[in-house]
N, C-alpha and C positions, 0 to 999 in steps of 0.2 A: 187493383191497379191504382197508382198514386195518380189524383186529378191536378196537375200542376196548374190548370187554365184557374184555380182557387189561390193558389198558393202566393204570396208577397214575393219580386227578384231573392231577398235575403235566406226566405223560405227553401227554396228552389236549391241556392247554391249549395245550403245549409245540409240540403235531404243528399246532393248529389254529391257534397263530398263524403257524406255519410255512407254511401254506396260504393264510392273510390276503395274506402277505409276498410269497409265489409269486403269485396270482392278481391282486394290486397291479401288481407289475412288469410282466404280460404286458400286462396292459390299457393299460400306461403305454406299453410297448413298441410294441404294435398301433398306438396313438394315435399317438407319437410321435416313435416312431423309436428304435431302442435305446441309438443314441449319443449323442440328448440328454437320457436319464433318468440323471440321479442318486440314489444310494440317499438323497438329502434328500428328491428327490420321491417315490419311493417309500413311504418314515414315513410321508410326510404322505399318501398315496394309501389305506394301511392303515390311517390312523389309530393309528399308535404312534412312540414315539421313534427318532431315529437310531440309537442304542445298541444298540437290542434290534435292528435288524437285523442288528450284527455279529454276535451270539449263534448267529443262525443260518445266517451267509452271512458271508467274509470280502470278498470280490471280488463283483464283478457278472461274472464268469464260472460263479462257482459257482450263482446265478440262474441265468442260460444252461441250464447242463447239467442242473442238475436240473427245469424246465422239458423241458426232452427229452428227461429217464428218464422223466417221469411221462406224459409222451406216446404214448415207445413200451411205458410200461408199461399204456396205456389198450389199445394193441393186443393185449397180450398175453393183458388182462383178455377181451377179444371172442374170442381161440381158445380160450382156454377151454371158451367155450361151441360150438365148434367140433370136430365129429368126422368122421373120412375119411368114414362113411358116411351123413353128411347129404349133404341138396340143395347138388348143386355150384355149379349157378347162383346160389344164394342165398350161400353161400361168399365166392366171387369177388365178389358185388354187395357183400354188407358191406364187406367190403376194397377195394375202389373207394371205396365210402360215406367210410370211415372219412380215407381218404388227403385224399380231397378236398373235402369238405364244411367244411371250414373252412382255405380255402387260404390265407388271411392268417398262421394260425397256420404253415402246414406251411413257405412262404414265410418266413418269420422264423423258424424253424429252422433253413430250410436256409445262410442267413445265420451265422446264429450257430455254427452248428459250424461252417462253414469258418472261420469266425474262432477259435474256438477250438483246430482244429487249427494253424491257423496262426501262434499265439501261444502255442501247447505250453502248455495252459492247463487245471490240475486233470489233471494226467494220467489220477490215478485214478477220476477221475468219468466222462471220457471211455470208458475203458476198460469202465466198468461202461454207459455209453449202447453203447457197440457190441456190450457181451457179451450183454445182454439182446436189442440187433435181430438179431443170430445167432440168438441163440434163435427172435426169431419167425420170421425167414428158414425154420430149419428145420422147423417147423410148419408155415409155408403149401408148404415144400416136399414136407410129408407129403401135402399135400390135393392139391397137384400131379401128384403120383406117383399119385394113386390117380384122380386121372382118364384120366392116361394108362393107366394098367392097362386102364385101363376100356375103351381104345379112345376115347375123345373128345376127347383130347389130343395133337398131334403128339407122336411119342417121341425127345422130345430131353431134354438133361438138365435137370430141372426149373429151376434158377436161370435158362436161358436164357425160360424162359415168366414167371420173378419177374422180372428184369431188364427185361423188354418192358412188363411190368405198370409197373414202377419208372419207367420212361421216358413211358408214355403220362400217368399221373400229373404226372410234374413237366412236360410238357407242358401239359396241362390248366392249372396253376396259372399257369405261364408265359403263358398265352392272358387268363389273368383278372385279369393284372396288366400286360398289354398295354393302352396308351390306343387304339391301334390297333383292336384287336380288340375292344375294349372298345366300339367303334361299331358294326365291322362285324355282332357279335353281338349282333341286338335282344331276341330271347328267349332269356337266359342260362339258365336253367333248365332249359326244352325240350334245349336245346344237349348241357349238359353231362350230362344222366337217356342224350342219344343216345351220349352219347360211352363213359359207365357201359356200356352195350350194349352197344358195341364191345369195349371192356374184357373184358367176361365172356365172349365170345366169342372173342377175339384166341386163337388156336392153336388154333381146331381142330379135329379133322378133318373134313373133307368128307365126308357123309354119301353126296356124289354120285361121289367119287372113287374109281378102280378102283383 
């Protein structure tokens, strides 16, 4: 969380229109499609000039990227509140929650840094989105760890049970951006609280196994 009770008036205005700016773009993004928003529609979505958008953004990649530092900085912000020896099921369900509950965004992220990789784009922002999902990687790999200790977890090495988590996730969004599936599943809801289940339970041990 940003500590504004630090920050100078100019500081303040400076981060919150920076926020106008970010929150413009995504919604234009969601709406539109990334490749047909220009930083014109943008201004006009935040209600400020063209100019001052460069002040804070040169490229509409640097939008992109920092849009998915503040993303996976929202994740980071929820392990915080997160300790090895809390409810593990409650753990694993926030982080389902958090991945999938707004798949449109998680979908136009995943979008966008392939593009951004693929146009060696901001390198340093790139850089700083991955140093931070390490980060959280290693933290949920701490909670991982401590269930396998625990005996609840198969004992493999933890990224294999994040990696499975990772997979069912973009799955999931995959299903919700399917027209296909988008019929066959009537109660999306229901569906997707079942699929959370699975999630939170995927690796582990059988309670009935010798």
């Amino acid at each position: 969380m940003v500590d504004f009770s630090k920050m100078s008036q100019k500081a303040k205005e400076f981060y919150q229109r920076e926020e106008a700016i970010l929150q413009a773009a995504l919604r234009l993004f969601l709406s539109s499609g990334e490749d047909k928003v220009t930083v014109e529609m943008i201004a006009d979505e935040a209600g400020i000039g063209k100019g001052t958008i460069y002040k804070h953004f040169q490229t509409k990649s640097e939008i992109y990227l920092t849009l998915m530092i503040r993303y996976e900085e929202e994740l980071a912000e929820l392990f915080q509140t997160m300790k090895p020896e809390d409810d593990k099921d409650r753990l694993a369900r926030e982080y389902f929650r958090f991945r999938m509950q707004d798949h449109d965004r998680y979908a136009l992220f995943d979008r966008l840094e392939s593009k951004c990789i693929a146009d060696n784009a901001v390198p340093e922002l790139l850089e700083k989105l991955h140093r931070i999902r390490t980060s959280n990687a290693d933290k949920l790999a701490d909670i991982v760890q401590a269930r396998i200790n625990e005996g609840r977890l198969a004992d493999v090495p933890p990224y294999f049970h994040i990696c499975a988590a990772w997979a069912l996730v973009h799955g999931a969004v995959a299903l919700r951006h399917s027209e296909f599936y988008n019929q066959v599943i009537e109660d999306k809801d229901s569906f997707f609280e079942f699929l959370m289940d699975i999630g939170v339970r995927m690796g582990n041990v059988s309670r009935f196994r010798k």
